[in-house]
C-alpha positions as CSV (number, residue, x, y, z in Angstrom):
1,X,7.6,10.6,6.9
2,X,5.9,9.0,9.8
3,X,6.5,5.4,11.3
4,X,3.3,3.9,9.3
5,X,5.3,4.9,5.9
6,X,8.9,4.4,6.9
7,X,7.3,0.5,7.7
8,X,5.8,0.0,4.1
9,X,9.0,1.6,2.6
10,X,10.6,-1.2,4.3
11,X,8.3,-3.9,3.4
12,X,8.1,-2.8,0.2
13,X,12.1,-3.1,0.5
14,X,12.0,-6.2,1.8
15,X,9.4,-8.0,-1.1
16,X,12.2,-6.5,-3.6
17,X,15.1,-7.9,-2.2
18,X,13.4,-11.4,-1.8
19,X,11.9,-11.2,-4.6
20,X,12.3,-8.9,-7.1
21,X,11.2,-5.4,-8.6
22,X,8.3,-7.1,-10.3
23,X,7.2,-8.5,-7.0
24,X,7.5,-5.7,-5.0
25,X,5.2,-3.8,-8.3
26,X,2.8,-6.6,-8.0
27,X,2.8,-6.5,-4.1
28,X,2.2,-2.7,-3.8
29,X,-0.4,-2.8,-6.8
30,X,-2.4,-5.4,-4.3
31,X,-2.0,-3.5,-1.0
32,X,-3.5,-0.4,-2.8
33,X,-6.7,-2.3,-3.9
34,X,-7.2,-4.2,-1.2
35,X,-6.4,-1.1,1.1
36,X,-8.9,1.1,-0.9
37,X,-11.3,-1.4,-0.6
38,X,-11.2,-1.9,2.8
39,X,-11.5,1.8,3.2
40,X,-14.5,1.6,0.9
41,X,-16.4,-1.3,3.2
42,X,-15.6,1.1,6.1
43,X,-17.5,3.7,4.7
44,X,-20.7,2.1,3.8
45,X,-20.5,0.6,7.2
46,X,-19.7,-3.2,6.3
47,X,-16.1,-2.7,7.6
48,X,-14.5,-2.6,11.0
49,X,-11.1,-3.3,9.9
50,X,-10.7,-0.3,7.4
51,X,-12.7,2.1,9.5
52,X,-10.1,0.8,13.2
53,X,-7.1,0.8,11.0
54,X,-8.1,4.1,8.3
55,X,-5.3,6.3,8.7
56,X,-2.7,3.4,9.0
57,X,-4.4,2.2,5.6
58,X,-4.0,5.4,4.2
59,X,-0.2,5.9,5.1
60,X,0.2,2.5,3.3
61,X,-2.0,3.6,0.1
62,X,0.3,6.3,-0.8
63,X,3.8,4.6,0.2
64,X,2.3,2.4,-2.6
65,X,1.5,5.1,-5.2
66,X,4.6,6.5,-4.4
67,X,6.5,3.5,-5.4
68,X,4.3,2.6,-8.2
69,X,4.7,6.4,-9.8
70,X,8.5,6.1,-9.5
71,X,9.0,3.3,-11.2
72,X,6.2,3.8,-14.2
73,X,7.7,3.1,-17.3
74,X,7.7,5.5,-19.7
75,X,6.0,5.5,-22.7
């Protein structure tokens, strides 16, 4: 795990601990869509953020699924 993920694991940590499970669920839910559509400005060419801060981005978008997946209820 690089430094990029080990720092959302610990934000994500952090929203938790404040906050709660359902928090830190709603708070990685957001970063993925507003993440993926950063990355999605970037690539029309509308967005300087998403296309200087991509990879960084992308680190973050799968801390976030990875959280998200692990605590899907099941059906």
């Amino acid at each position: 795990m690089d430094s990029e993920e080990s720092r959302e694991w610990a934000r994500i940590a952090f929203v938790a601990s404040r906050d709660g499970e359902s928090a830190a669920k709603t708070f990685a839910e957001q970063g993925v869509g507003q993440y993926e559509s950063a990355i999605r400005e970037a690539d029309s060419g509308g967005n300087g953020y998403g296309a200087a801060y991509r990879e960084s981005l992308l680190a973050s978008i799968r801390v976030y699924r990875q959280y998200l997946q692990e605590r899907k209820s099941p059906r």
